[in-house]
TORKOL-17631 format. One line per 3 residues: their letters; for each residue x negated, z, y negated of C-alpha. Coordinates in steps of 0.25 Angstrom, whole numbers. Each point is the difference from the previous one (the first is absolute). Layout:
BEGIN
A	X,Z,Y; ...
END
This chain:
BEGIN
XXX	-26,-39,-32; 0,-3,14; 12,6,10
XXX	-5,5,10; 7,4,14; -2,0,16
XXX	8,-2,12; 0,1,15; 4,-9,10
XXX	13,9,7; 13,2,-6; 6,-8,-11
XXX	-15,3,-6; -2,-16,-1; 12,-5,-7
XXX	1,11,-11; -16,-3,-2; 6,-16,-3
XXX	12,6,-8; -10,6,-8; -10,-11,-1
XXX	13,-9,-4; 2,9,-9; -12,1,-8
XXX	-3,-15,0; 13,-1,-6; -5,8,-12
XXX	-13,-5,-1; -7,13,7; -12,-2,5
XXX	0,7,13; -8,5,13; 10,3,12
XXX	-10,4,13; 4,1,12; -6,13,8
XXX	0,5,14; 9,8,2; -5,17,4
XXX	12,2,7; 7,10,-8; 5,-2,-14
XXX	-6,11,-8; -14,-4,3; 4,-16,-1
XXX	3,3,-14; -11,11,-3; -8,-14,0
XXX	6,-4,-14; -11,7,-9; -11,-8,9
XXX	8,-12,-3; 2,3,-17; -16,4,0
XXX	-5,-12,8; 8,-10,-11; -3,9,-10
XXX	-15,-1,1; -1,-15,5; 9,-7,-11
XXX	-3,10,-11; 14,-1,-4; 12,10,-1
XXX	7,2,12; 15,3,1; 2,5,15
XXX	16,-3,4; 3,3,16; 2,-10,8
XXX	17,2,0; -1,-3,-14; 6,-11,-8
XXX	-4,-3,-16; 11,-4,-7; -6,-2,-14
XXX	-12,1,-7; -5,14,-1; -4,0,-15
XXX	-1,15,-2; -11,-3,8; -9,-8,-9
XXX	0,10,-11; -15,4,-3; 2,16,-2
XXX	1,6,14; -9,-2,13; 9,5,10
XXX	15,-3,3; 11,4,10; 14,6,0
XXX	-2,14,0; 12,9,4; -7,11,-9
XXX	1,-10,-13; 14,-4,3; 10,11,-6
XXX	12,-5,7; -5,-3,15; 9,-1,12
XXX	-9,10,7; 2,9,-10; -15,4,-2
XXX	-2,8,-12; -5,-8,-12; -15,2,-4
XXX	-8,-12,-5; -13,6,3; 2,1,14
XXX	0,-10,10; 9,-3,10; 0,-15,4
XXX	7,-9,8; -13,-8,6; 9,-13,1
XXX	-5,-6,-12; -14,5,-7; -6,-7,-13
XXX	-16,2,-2; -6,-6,-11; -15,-6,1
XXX	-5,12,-7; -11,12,3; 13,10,0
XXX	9,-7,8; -13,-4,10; -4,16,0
XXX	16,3,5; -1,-10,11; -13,4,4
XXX	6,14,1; 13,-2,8; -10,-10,10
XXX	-8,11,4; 10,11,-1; 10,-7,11
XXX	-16,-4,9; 0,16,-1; 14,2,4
XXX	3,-13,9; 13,8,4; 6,0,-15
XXX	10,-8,-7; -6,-10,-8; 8,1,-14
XXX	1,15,2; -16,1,1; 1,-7,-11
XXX	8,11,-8; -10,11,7; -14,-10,-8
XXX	10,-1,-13; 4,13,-1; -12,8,4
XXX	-13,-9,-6; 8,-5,-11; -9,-12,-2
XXX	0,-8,-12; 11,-9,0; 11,-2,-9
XXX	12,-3,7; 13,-7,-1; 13,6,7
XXX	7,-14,4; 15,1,-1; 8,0,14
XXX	3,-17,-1; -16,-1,2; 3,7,13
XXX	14,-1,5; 2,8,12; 12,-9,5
XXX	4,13,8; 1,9,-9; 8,-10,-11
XXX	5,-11,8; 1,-16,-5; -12,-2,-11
XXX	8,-1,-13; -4,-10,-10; -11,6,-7
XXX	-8,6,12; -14,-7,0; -4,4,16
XXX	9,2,9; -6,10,12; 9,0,11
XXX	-9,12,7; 5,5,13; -11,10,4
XXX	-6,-8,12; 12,-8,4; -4,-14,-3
XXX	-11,2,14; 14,-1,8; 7,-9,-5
XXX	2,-14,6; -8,-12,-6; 12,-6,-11
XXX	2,-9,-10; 0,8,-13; 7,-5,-13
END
């Protein structure tokens, strides 16, 4: 498995790419942090993730577990080595007691894009090629929520694994990380790009 993840050079972008990179060496992770130039806005700054998840995908042959750059892993994500699904994120859909009050309905996605799971296999490959060329098709949409559209409509292949909340733990929506989150996501929709250069714990 390789974590994989980018970065750009304004904001707080570079520190929280070393928080993250500390954090994976900590736990034996092997990782790919990259930095990229930056497009000038966020949404299409981050529309480059699925570029990113393919390019590692294909050269290292390997899964890819994709974790924004304002990410921090905790512990090891185990659920994640489990040989019976393709695909993993958290899925409001999946999760019968979410805090955005989405109605429950496994079959559906939809994902926060801040940490995505694809296993080396022909299904997970097919999703990814999918979501790629559906956000080439519509460079004006939002990454995970293109990703919904492919899931939804071509439902390809992939058996998936609806992570629990502590693999993507919105700090904004639950506050301090309690002890048995995994990744802690402190998503603030853009707000990193203006943030002053800091030390980060």
């Amino acid at each position: 498995m390789i974590v994989a993840s980018f970065f750009t050079r304004n904001g707080s972008y570079p520190q929280l790419a070393q928080r993250l990179s500390d954090s994976c060496t900590r736990l034996g992770l092997h990782h790919r942090i990259v930095e990229a130039a930056d497009t000038g806005q966020w949404k299409s700054s981050n529309n480059m993730k699925v570029a990113v998840i393919h390019q590692f995908m294909f050269e290292l042959r390997r899964p890819v577990l994709w974790v924004d750059v304002d990410c921090e892993i905790l512990k090891l994500p185990i659920l994640l080595w489990e040989e019976d699904h393709d695909f993993a994120a958290y899925n409001w859909h999946g999760d019968s007691d979410n805090v955005n009050h989405v109605p429950y309905d496994p079959s559906r996605l939809f994902c926060s894009g801040g940490v995505l799971w694809f296993r080396y296999t022909a299904p997970a490959m097919e999703l990814l090629w999918r979501w790629r060329a559906a956000l080439a098709a519509n460079p004006q949409g939002v990454d995970d929520q293109v990703l919904d559209e492919v899931y939804n409509s071509a439902r390809p292949p992939v058996r998936p694994l609806w992570l629990p909340r502590t693999y993507n733990f919105m700090t904004r929506l639950y506050g301090d990380p309690t002890p048995d989150v995994v990744i802690r996501h402190d998503f603030v929709e853009g707000g990193h790009r203006d943030e002053k250069a800091v030390t980060l714990k």
